[in-house]
C-alpha positions in Angstrom: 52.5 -53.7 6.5 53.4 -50.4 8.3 56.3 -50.0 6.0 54.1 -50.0 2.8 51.8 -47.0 4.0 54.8 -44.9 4.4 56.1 -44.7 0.4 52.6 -44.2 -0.6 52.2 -41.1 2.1 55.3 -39.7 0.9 54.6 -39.8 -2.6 51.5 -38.3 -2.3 52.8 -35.7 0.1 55.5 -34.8 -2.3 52.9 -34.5 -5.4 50.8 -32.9 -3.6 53.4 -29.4 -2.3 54.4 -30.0 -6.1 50.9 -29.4 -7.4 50.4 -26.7 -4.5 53.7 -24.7 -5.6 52.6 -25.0 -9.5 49.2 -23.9 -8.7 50.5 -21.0 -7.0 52.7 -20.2 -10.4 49.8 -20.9 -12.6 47.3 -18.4 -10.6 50.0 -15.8 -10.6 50.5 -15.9 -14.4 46.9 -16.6 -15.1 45.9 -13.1 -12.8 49.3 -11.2 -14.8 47.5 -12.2 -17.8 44.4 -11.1 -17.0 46.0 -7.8 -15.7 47.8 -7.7 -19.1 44.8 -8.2 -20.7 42.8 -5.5 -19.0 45.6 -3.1 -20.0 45.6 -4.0 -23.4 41.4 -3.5 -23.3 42.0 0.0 -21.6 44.6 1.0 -24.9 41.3 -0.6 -27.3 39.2 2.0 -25.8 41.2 4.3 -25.3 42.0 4.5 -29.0 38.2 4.8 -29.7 37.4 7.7 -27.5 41.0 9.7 -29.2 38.3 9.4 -32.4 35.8 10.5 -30.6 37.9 13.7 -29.2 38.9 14.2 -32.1 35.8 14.5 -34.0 34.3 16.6 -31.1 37.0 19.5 -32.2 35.8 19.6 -35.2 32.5 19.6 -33.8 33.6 22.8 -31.5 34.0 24.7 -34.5 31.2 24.6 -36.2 29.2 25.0 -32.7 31.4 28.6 -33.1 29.5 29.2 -36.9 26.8 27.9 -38.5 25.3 24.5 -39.1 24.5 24.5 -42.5 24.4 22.0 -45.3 28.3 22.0 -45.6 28.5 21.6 -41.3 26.4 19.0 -41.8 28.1 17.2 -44.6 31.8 18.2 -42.7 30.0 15.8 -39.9 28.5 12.7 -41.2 31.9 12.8 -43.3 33.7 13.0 -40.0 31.7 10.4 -38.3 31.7 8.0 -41.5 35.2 8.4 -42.0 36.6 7.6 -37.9 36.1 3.3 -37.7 34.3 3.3 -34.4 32.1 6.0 -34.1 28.1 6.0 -34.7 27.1 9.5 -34.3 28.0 13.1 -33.7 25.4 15.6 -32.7 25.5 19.3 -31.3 22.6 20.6 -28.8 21.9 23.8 -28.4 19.1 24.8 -26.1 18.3 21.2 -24.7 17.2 21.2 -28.9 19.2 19.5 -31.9 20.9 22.1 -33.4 23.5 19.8 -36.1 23.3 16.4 -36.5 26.0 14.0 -38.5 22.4 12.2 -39.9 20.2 13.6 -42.7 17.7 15.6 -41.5 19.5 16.7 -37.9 18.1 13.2 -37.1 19.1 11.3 -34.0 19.7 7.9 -33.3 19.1 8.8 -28.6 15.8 8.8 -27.0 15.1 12.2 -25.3 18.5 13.3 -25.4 18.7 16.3 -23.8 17.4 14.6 -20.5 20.6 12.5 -20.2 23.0 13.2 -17.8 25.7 15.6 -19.4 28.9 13.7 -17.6 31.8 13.3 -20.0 31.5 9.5 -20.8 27.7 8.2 -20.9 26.5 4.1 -21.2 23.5 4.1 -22.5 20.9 1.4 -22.4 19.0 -0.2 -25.5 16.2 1.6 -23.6 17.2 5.2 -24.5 18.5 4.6 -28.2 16.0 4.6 -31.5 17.3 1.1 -32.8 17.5 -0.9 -29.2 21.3 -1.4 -29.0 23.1 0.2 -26.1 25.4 2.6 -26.9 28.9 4.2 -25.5 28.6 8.6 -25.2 31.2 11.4 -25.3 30.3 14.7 -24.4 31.8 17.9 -23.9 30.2 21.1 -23.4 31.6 24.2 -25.5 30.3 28.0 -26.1 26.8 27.5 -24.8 26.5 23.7 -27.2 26.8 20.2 -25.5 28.4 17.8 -28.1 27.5 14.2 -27.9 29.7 11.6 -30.3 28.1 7.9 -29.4 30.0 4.8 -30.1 28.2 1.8 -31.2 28.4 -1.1 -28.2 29.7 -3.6 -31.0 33.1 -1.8 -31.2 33.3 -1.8 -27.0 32.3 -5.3 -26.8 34.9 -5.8 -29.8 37.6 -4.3 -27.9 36.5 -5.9 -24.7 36.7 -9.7 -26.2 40.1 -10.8 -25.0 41.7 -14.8 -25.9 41.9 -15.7 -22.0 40.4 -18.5 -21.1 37.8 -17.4 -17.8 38.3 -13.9 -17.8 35.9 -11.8 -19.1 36.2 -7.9 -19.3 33.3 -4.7 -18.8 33.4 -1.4 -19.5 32.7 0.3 -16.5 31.8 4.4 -16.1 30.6 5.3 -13.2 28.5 3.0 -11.9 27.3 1.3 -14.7 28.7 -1.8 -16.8 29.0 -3.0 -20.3 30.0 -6.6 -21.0 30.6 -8.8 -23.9 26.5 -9.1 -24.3 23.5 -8.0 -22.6 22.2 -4.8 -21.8 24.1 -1.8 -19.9 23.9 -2.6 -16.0 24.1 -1.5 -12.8 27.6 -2.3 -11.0 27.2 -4.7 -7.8 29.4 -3.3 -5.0 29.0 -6.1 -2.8 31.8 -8.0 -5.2 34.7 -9.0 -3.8 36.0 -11.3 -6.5 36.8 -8.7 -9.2 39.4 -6.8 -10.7 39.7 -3.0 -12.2 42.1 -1.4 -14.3 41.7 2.5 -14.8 42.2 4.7 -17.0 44.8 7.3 -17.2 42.9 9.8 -19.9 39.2 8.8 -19.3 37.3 8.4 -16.7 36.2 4.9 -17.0 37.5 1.3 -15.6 37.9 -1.8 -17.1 36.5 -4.4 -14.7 37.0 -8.4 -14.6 36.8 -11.4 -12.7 39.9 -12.4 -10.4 41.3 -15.9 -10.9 40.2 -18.4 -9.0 42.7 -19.8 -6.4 42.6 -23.0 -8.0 40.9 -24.7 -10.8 41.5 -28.4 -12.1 41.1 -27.3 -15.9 43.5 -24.0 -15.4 46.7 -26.6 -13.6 46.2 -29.0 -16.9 46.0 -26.7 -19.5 48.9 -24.5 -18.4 50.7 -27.1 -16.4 49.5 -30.6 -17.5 52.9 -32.0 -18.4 54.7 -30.7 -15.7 52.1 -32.2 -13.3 52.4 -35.8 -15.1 56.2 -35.6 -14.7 55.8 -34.7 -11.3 53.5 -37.7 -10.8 55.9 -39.4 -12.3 58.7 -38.5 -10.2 57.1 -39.1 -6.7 56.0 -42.7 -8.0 59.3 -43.1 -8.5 60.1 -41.9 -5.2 57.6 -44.1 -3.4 59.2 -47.0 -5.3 62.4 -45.9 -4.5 61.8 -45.7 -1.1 60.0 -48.8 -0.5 62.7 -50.7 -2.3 64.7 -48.8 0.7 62.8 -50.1 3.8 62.2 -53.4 2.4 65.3 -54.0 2.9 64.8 -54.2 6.9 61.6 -55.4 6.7 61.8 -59.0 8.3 60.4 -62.2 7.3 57.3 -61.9 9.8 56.5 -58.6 8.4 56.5 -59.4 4.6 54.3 -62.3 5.7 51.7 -60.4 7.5 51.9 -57.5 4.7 51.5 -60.9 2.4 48.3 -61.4 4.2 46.7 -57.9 4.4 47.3 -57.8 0.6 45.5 -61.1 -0.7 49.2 -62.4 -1.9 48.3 -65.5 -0.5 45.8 -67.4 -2.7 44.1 -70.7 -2.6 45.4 -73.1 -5.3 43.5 -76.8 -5.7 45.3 -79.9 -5.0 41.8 -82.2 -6.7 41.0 -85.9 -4.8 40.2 -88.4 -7.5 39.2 -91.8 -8.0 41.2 -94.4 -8.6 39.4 -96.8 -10.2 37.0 -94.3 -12.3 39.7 -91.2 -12.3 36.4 -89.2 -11.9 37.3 -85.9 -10.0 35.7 -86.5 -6.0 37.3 -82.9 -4.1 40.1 -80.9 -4.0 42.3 -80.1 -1.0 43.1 -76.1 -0.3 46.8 -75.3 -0.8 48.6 -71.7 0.2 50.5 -70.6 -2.5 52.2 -67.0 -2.4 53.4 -65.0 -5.6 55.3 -62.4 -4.4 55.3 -59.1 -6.5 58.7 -59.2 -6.8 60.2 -62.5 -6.1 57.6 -64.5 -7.5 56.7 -67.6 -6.0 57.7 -68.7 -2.8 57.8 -72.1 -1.5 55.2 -73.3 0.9 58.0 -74.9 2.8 59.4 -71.6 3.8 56.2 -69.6 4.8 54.2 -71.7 6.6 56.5 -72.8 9.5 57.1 -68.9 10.0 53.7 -68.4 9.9 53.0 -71.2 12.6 56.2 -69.7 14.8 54.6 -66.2 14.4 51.1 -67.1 15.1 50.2 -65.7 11.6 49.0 -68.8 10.7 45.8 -68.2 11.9 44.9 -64.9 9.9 46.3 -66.9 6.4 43.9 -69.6 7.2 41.7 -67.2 7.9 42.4 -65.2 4.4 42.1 -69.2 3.0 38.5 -69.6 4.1 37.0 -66.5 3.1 38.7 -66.7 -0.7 37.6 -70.2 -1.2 34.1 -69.8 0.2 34.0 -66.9 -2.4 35.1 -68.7 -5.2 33.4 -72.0 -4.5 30.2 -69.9 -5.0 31.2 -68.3 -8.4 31.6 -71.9 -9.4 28.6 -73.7 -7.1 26.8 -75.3 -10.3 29.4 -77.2 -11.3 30.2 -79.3 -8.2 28.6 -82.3 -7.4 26.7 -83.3 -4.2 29.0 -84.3 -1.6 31.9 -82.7 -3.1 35.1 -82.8 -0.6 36.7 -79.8 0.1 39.2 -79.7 2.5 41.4 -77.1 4.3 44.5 -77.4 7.1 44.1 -76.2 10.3 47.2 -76.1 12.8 46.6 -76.6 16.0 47.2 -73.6 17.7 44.6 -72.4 15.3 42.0 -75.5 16.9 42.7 -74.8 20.1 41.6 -71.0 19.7 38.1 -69.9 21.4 36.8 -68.6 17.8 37.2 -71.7 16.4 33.9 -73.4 15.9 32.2 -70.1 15.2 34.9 -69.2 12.6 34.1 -72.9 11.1 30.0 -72.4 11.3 30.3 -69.2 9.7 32.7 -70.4 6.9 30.2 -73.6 6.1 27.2 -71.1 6.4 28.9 -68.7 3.6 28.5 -71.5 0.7 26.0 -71.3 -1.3 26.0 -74.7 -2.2 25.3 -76.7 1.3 25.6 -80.1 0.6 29.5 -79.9 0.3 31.5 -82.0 2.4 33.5 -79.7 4.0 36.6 -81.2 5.5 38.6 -80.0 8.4 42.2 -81.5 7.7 44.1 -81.3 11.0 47.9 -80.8 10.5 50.6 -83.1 12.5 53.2 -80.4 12.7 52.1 -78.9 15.5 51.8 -81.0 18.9 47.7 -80.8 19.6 46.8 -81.3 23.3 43.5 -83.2 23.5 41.5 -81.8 26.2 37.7 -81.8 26.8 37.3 -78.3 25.2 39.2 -79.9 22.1 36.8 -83.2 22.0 33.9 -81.3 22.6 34.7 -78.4 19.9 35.4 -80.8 17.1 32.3 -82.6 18.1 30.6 -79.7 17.8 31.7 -78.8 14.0 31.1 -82.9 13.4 27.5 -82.8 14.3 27.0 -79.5 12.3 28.5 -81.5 9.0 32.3 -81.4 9.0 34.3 -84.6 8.0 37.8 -84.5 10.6 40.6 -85.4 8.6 44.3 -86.4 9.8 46.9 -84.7 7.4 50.2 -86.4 7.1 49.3 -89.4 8.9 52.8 -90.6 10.8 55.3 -88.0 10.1 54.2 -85.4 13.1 53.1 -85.7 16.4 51.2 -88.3 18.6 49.4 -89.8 15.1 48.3 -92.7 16.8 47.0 -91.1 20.3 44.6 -88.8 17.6 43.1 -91.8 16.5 42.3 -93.3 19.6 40.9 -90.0 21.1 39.1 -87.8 18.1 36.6 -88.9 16.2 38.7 -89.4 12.8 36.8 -89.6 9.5 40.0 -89.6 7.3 43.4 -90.6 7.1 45.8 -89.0 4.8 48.7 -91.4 4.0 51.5 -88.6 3.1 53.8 -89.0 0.4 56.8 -89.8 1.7 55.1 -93.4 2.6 53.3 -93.8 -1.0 56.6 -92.6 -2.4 58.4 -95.7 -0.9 55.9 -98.0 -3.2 58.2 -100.1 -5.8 58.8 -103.5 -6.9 60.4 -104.7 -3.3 58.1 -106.2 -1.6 59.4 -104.7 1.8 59.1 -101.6 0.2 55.1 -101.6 1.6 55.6 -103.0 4.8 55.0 -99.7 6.8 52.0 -98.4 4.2 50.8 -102.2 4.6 50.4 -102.0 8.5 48.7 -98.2 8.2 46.1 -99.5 5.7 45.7 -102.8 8.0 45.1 -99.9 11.3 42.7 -97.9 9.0 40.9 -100.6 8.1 40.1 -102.0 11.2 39.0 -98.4 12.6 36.7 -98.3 9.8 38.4 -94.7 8.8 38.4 -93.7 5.2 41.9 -93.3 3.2 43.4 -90.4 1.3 46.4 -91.4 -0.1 48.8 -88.3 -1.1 51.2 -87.8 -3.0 50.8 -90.7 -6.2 53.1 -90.0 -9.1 53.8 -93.6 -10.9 51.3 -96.2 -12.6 52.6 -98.7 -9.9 51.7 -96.7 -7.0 48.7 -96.4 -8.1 48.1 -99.8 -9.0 49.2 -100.8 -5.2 46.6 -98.7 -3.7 43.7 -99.8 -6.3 44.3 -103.6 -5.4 44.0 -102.4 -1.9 40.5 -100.3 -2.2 42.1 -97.0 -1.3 39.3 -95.1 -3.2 40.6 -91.5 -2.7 43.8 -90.3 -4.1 45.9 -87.3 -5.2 49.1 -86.6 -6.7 51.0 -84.8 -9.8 50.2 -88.8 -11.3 46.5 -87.0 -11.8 47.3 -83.2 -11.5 49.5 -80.9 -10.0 47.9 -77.8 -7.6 45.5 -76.0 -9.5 44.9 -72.3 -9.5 41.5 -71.1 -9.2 40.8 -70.8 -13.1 42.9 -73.8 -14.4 40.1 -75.5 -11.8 37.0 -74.5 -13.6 38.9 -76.0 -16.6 38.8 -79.3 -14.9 35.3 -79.3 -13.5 34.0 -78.0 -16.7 35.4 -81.1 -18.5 34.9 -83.7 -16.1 31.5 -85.8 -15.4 29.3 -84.6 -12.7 29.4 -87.1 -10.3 27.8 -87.5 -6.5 30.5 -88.2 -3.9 29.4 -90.9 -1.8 31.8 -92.5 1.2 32.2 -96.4 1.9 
């Protein structure tokens, strides 16, 4: 389990410098670009006030002479003819002397108030028809001459393709942007960018690129990030393919374990004579995500040697109390359902409460909950032992011997515990045939169970005439691949959902 966090942290350390170093590429083109772009914008205008210079010379001369009808016309030709200008007007005496408009009309409000610095913004405020507009003004033999530009060709040459950056026109300390109303420059700003000028005193001003920003990485980057996810899965894959390969038994097992590997599969206790389904006993099965299924024979003595057995049964208890629930209308009253405990795992001081609180987390309580105990382990029976399984017997819990006869001290269990059930194992129902001394041994343990008065499980029955022996001699509960083989959690609901409901009674 230590092993598998280390992959994962280098993969994600790996994507993560990759995503750090192509964030840093992506800002730095994304803030060139927007540089670029405040360039280009600077050229736009700068284009716009050459026609506005430009008309102003013409302007100059006829400041020199008169302003008659053919100044005037020589004008509004000059301001009709340049693309992007509005107006041009010539003030002489703080009064309209010549005006590009019919009539020495203007299109500014009060206009010999306004400040007389070379470039002017202008807010909808100070203009006839409410639009804000751009001024250049140059003062010549005693005239000022004011050529205005209409704010739809600065906001035109402002409107860049970048995605996040918008540009303004600043002069002075005043701002045009791509709408709204001339404003009022905030110096406290830290985040923006300016460009200036070289032949006009004005700035073009925009917003600095963010550091980083999820939408910027995908749209400039997005396939280089996915291969780079890519590539450090693979490295994580790679590398825990690597360290797997010391990884020792013990430690795939408790990895095993901390992942859910290990599931609960059904082995189901049936009837003999009515083949109606009576409980199921808990099996560990583990599917390996790369080796598939691995025998129970293997794992469970390592986990017993390792003392992992205890968090597996653990891991058991808490999956099939779960899953019991999900199903808990569907099985009868009395229903057996029985799990293996080894002994170290009986003998711990958690024990009983572990127990109590697995019986209290069903939903269903009139389940007969059995606690199989396991012959592969030597148990020493002490007080504490007599007195804990006592305990969990008086709260509800049937004690049953698992693999009667092939472990350790069968008999002395008997004669000291407080048995409920005896589970004949297979190897002695597997001896069943036509020989009558075949059932000599199974004879004598049915004979001893008998006269104890303890209940029989018989395991393992796979032939009609096993199962005919233990019929004629009233073993009532049996299981085997005869009736099914271990059942996963789903092909179990399949079972119950086509079986009678039936109440589980003990004779």
């Amino acid at each position: 389990m230590r092993h598998a966090s280390i992959p994962v942290a280098a993969a994600t350390a790996i994507f993560l410098l990759g995503v750090f170093i192509i964030n840093l590429q992506v800002w730095y083109s994304a803030r060139a670009d927007s540089l670029e772009g405040a360039h280009y914008v600077v050229r736009n205008i700068n284009v716009i006030l050459k026609e506005a210079r430009h008309a102003t010379q013409l302007a100059k001369q006829l400041a020199e002479n008169e302003c008659d009808a053919e100044g005037q016309y020589r004008l509004g030709t000059e301001a009709s003819l340049q693309p992007h200008l509005r107006t041009v007007v010539i003030l002489k005496n703080d009064a309209v002397w010549c005006s590009s408009l019919p009539g020495n009309r203007v299109l500014l409000v009060n206009s010999s108030v306004l400040p007389e610095s070379s470039l002017l913004l202008v807010p909808a405020g100070s203009t006839v028809n409410g639009l804000p507009v751009l001024l250049y003004q140059t003062n010549h033999a005693g005239s000022r001459i004011i050529v205005s530009i209409s704010d739809s060709h600065i906001r035109d040459a402002l409107d860049m393709p970048l995605n996040g950056v918008e540009y303004s026109l600043r002069v002075g300390n005043t701002l045009l942007g791509l709408s709204g109303d001339v404003a009022t420059a905030d110096p406290s700003k830290k985040e923006v960018l300016r460009v200036k000028a070289s032949n006009y005193p004005f700035e073009i001003q925009f917003n600095a690129p963010v550091l980083f920003s999820l939408k910027r990485l995908f749209n400039r980057a997005g396939g280089v990030v996915l291969f780079l996810l890519i590539i450090s899965s693979l490295s994580a894959y790679i590398l825990q393919r690597y360290l797997s390969k010391d990884v020792s038994p013990e430690e795939s097992l408790r990895t095993a374990i901390y992942r859910n590997e290990i599931t609960p599969y059904y082995q189901p206790v049936v009837s003999g004579r009515e083949g109606t389904l009576r409980g199921v006993e808990v099996l560990a099965r583990w599917k390996h995500p790369q080796s598939g299924f691995i025998s129970p024979a293997s794992f469970i003595p390592l986990a017993e040697k390792s003392g992992l057995i205890i968090p597996l049964t653990q891991s058991l208890m808490k999956q099939v109390a779960k899953q019991m629930n999900a199903i808990s209308t569907l099985l009868p009253e009395g229903f057996h359902v029985g799990i293996n405990f080894s002994a170290s795992h009986i003998v711990a001081s958690t024990f009983v409460e572990e127990c109590l609180h697995y019986k209290h987390s069903f939903i269903q309580q009139d389940l007969n909950l059995v606690i199989e105990v396991t012959e592969r382990e030597p148990l020493h029976i002490d007080e504490h032992l007599v007195r804990a399984l006592n305990e969990l017997h008086n709260n509800g819990f049937a004690i049953a011997l698992d693999d009667f006869g092939t472990g350790y001290s069968g008999l002395s269990y008997l004669q000291e515990l407080h048995i409920d059930y005896i589970k004949i194992d297979q190897s002695f129902v597997a001896r069943v045939n036509a020989n009558e001394d075949s059932t000599l041994i199974l004879d004598s343990v049915l004979e001893l169970a008998k006269k104890l008065s303890i209940s029989i499980v018989a395991e393992g029955v796979e032939t009609q005439e096993q199962l005919d022996y233990l019929i004629r001699n009233n073993i009532r509960f049996l299981q085997g691949f005869f009736f099914y083989r271990p059942l996963a959690f789903k092909e179990l609901v399949k079972v119950l959902l086509s079986k009678p409901k039936v109440k589980v009674t003990v004779e």
